[in-house]
C-alpha positions as CSV (number, residue, x, y, z in Angstrom):
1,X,16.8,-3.8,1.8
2,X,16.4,-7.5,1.7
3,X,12.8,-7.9,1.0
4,X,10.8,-7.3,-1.9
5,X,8.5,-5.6,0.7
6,X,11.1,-3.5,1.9
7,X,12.3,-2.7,-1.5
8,X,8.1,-2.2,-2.0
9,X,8.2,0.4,0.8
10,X,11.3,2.0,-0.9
11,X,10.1,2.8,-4.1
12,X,7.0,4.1,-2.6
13,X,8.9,6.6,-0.8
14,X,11.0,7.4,-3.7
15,X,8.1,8.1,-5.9
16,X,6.1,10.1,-3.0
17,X,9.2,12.4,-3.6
18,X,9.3,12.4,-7.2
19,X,5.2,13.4,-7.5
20,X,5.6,15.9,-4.8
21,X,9.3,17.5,-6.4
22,X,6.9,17.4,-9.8
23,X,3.9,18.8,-8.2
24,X,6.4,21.9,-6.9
25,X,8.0,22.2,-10.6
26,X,4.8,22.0,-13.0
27,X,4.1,25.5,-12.0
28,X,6.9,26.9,-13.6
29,X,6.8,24.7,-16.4
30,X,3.2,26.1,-17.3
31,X,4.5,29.6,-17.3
32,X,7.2,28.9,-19.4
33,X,5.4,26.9,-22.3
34,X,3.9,29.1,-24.9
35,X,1.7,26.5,-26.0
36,X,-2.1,26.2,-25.4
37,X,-2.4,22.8,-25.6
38,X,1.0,22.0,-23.9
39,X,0.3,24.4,-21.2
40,X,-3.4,23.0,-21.0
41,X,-2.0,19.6,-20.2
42,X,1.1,20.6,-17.7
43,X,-2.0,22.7,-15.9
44,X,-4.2,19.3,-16.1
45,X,-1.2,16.8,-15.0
46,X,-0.5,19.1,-11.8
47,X,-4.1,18.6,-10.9
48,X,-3.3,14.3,-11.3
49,X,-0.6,14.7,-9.5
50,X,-1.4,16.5,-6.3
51,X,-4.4,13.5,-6.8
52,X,-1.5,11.2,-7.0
53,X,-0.2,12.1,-4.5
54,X,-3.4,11.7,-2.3
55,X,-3.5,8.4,-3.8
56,X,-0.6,7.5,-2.3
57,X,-1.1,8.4,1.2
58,X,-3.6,5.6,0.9
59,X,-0.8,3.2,-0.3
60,X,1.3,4.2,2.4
61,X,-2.0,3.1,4.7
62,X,-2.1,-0.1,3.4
63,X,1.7,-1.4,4.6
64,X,0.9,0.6,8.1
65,X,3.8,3.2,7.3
66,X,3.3,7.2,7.4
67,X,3.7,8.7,4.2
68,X,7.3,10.2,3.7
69,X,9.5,10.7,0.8
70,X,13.7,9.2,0.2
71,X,15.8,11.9,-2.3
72,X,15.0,10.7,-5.5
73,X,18.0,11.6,-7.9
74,X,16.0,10.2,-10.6
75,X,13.5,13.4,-10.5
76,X,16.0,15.8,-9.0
77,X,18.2,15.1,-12.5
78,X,15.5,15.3,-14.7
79,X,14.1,18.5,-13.4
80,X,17.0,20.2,-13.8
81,X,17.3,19.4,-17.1
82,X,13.6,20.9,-17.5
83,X,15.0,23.9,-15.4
84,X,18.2,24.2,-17.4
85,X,15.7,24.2,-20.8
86,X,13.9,27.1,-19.5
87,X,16.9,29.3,-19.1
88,X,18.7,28.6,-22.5
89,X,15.8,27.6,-25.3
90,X,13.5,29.8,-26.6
91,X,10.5,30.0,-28.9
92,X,9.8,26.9,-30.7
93,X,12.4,24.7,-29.0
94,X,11.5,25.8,-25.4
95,X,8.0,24.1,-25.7
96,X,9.6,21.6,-28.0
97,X,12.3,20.9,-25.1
98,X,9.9,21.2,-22.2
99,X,7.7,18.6,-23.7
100,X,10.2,16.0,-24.2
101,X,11.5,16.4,-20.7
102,X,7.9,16.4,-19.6
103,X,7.7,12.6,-21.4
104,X,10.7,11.5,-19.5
105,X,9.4,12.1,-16.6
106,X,6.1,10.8,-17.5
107,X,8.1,7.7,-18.7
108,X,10.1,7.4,-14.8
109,X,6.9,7.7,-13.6
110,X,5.2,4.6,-15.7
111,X,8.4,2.6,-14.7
112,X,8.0,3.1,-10.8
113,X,4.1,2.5,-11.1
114,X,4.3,-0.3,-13.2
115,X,7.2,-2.0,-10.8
116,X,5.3,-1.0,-7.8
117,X,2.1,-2.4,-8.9
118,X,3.2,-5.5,-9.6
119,X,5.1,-6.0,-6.3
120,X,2.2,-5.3,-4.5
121,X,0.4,-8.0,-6.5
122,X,3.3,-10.6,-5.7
123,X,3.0,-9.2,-2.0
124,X,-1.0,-9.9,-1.6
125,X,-1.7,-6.4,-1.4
126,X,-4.8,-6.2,-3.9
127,X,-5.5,-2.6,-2.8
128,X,-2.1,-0.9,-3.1
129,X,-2.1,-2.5,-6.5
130,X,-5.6,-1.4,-7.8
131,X,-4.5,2.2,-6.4
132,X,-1.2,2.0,-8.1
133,X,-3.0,0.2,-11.3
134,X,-5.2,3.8,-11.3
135,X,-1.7,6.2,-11.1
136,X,0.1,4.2,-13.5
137,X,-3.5,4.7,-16.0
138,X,-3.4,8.0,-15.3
139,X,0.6,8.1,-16.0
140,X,0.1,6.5,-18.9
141,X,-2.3,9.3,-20.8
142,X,-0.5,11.8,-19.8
143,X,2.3,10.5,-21.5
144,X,-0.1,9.5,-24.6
145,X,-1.7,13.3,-24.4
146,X,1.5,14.7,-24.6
147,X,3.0,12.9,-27.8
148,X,-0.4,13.9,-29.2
149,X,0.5,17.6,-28.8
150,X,3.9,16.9,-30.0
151,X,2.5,15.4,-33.2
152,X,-0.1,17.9,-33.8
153,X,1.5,21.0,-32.9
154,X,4.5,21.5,-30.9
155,X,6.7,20.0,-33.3
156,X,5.5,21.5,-36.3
């Protein structure tokens, strides 16, 4: 990569992995929280993300490139710290555990949108950036939702 549009078409592929390695994952995550609320909003976020996802197809349309994902090691580490969570923690710190490492993915996520959103502003590319302005929203309550239910009730 030598281009900020290059680096761009990157980082879209890298987070087209991430959202679809996380849309595979929050399954398992739901079953495994005990939590209403928690399990309410990992149900919630895998409907947003399989919409993210979506969304993202249309970014892809705007640079002309077919919608593929790069590994993302980013994701593939922090997933299997989730996965690693719900084989050795239990009761309170399984839901307490599964939340923070639902909030550091949110927080990956937040970084790539807000990077890609902004690069697509710099490149001219005023729809990839309202599309990515709309994940990176979304991104951004899920993340807020979630230390809500951390407050309130997981952590108690």
């Amino acid at each position: 990569m030598e281009t900020l549009a290059e680096l761009f078409e990157h980082t879209l592929q890298d987070i087209y992995y991430a959202e679809n390695a996380i849309a595979k994952a929050l399954p398992k995550v739901a079953k495994a929280v005990k939590d209403t609320q928690l399990k309410q909003a990992v149900e919630t976020h895998l409907t947003e993300t399989k919409g993210q996802i979506a969304t993202l197809k249309k970014v892809f349309a705007t640079i002309d490139k077919k919608p593929e994902g790069v590994k993302c090691d980013a994701i593939e580490g922090l997933l299997k710290e989730a996965d690693g969570l719900m084989d050795e923690a239990k009761g309170a710190a399984l839901d307490a555990g599964l939340l923070a490492a639902a909030q550091a993915v949110e927080h990956y996520e937040i970084a790539r949108y807000g990077s890609l959103r902004e690069w697509a502003k710099v490149l001219g590319n005023e729809e990839a950036h309202v599309l990515l302005s709309e994940i990176l929203d979304q991104e951004k309550a899920a993340n807020a939702k979630l230390t809500t239910i951390a407050v309130t009730s997981v952590n108690k």
